[in-house]
C-alpha positions as CSV (number, residue, x, y, z in Angstrom):
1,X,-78.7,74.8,0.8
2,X,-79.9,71.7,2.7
3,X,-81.3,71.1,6.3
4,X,-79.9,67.9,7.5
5,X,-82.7,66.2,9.7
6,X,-80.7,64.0,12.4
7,X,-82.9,60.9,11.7
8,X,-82.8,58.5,8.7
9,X,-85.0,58.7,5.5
10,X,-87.0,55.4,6.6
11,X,-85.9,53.3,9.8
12,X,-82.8,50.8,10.2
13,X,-84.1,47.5,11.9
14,X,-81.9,44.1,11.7
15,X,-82.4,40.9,13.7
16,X,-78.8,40.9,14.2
17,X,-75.7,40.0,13.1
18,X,-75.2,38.8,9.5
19,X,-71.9,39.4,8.1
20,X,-72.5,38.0,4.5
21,X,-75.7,40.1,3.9
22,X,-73.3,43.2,4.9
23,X,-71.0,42.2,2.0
24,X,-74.0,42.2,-0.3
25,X,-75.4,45.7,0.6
26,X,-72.0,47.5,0.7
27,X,-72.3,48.0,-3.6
28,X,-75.4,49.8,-2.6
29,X,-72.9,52.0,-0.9
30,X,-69.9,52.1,-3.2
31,X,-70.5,50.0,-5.9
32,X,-70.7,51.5,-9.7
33,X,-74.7,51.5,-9.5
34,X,-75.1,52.3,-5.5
35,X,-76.4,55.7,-4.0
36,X,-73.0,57.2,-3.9
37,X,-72.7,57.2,-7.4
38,X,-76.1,58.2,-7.8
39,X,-76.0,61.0,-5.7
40,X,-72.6,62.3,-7.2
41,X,-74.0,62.2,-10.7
42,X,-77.2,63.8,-10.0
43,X,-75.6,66.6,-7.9
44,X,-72.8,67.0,-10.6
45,X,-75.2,67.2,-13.8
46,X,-77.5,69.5,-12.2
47,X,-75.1,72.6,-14.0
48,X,-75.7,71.8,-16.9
49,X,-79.6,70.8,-17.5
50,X,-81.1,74.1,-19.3
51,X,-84.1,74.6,-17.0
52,X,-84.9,75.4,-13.3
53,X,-86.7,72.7,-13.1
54,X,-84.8,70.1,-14.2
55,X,-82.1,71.7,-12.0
56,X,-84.6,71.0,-8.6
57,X,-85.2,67.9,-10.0
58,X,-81.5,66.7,-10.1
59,X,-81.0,68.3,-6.7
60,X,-83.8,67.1,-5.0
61,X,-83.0,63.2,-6.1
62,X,-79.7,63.7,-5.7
63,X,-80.2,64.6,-2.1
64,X,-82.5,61.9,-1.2
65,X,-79.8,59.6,-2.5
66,X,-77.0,60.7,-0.3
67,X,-80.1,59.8,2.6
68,X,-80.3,55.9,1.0
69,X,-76.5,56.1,1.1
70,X,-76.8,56.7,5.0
71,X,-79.5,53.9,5.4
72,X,-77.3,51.2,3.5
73,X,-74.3,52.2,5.4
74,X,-76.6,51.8,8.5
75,X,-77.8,48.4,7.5
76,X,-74.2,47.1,7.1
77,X,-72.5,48.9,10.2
78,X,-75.4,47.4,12.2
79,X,-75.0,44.1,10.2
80,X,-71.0,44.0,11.5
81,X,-70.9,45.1,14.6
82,X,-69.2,43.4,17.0
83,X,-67.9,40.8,14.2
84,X,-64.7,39.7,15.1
85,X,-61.6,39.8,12.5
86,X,-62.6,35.8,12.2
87,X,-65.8,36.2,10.9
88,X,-65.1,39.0,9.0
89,X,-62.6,36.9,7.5
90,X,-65.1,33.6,7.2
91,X,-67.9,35.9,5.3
92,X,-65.2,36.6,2.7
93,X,-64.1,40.0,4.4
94,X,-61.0,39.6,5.4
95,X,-59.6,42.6,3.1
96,X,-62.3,45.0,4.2
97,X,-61.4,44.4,8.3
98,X,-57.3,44.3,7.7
99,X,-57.9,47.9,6.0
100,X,-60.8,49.3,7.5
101,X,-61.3,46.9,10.6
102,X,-65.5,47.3,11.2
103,X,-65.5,50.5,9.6
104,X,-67.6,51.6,6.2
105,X,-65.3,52.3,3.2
106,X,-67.0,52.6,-0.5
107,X,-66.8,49.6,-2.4
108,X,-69.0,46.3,-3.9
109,X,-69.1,43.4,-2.9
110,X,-66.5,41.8,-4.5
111,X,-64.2,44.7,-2.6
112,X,-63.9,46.8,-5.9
113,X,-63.3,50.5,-4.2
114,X,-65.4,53.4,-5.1
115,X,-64.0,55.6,-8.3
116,X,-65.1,58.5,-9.9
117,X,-65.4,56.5,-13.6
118,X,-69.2,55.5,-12.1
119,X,-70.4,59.3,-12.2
120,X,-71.2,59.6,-16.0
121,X,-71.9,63.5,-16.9
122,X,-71.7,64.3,-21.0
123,X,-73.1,68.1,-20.1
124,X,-75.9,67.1,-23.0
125,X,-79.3,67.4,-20.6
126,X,-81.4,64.5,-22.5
127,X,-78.5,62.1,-22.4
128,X,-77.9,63.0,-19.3
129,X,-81.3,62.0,-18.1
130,X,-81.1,58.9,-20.2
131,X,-78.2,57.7,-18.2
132,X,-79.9,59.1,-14.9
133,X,-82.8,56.4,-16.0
134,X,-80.6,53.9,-16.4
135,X,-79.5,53.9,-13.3
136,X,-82.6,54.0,-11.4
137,X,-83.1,50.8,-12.7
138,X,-79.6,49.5,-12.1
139,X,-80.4,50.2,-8.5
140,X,-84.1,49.0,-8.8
141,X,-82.9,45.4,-10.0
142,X,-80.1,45.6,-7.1
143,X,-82.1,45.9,-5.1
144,X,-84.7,43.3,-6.2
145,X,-81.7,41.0,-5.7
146,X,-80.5,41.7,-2.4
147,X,-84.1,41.6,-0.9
148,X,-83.8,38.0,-2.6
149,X,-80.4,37.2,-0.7
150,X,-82.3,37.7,2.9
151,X,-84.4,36.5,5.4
152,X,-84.2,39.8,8.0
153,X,-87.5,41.5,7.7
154,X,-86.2,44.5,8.8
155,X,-84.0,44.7,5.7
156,X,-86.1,43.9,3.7
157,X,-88.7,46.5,4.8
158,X,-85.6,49.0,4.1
159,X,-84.8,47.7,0.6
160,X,-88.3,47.5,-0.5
161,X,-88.4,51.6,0.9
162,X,-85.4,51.7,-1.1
163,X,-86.8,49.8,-4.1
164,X,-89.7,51.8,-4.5
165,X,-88.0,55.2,-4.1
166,X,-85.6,54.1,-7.5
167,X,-88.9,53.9,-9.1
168,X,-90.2,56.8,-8.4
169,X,-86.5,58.6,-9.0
170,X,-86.9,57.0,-12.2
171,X,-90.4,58.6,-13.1
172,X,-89.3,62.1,-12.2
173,X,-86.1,61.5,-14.4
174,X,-88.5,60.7,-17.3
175,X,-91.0,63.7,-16.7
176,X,-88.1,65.8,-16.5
177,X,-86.7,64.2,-19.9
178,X,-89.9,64.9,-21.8
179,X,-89.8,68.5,-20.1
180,X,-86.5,69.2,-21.3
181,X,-87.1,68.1,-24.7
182,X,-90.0,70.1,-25.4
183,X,-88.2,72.9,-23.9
184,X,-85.1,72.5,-26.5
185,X,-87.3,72.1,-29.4
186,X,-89.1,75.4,-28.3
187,X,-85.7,76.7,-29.0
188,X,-84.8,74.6,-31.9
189,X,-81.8,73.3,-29.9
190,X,-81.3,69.9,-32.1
């Protein structure tokens, strides 16, 4: 079903080490409003949206989330590397390196893991898309606020990429929406 190009979506640069920003991005990865969620949900409600369209729709963002998911998890392996169990501790990440030493696990930033109550699917195709716009814009504002909480170009370039590609998500969810609706009351669905 997919081709998997071995390259990232938009490229990873960081001017180095910077433990804290890594324990700002990881919600990005498996926080309640990150691209894990976001590509779960979309992937999952695809089933049930009553046209082809809004099926490839679904997929299509769906896939390009799991693609942000590998860019944040990028940015924060590459913003950890190397950090010693003391500064892992120092940044507040002490938790994260006693279970998972320098490697990625799904969780926020306060250390919340990642659990399936974040994937919201009622099987009703305009609420559905409803939520799916609310979420774009949960991970819009994120991401507004983590390209406040740095001074690495690099990742900022990446977030803005990022950014921009929830808004776009979120214009797609709301041409699908109006699709859908007229498509139901074609069908008298209500």
């Amino acid at each position: 079903m997919w081709i998997y190009e071995k390259k990232l979506e938009f490229p990873v640069r960081v001017m180095g080490k910077d433990i804290t920003m890594a324990k700002y991005l990881i919600t990005q990865y498996g926080g309640p409003d990150g691209e894990l969620s976001a590509s779960l949900r979309y992937l999952n409600q695809r089933y049930s949206m009553p046209t082809e369209r809004a099926k490839a729709v679904l997929t299509d963002i769906g896939t390009e989330e799991l693609a942000h998911m590998e860019m944040i998890a990028t940015m924060v392996y590459k913003l950890i590397k190397n950090a010693t169990p003391q500064e892992m501790e120092e940044a507040g990440l002490g938790g994260w390196y006693t279970q998972h030493d320098n490697g990625l696990f799904w969780m926020d930033s306060n250390g919340v893991p990642w659990s399936a109550k974040y994937v919201a699917c009622l099987g009703d195709p305009v609420t559905d898309l409803h939520e799916d716009m609310a979420a774009e814009e949960k991970a819009r504002a994120t991401y507004e606020h983590l390209i406040n909480l740095t001074d690495d170009p690099g990742i900022i370039e990446a977030l803005r990429f990022l950014r921009e590609r929830e808004i776009v998500h979120f214009q797609r969810f709301g041409e699908t929406l109006n699709h859908v609706q007229e498509k139901l009351n074609e069908k008298k669905y209500y």
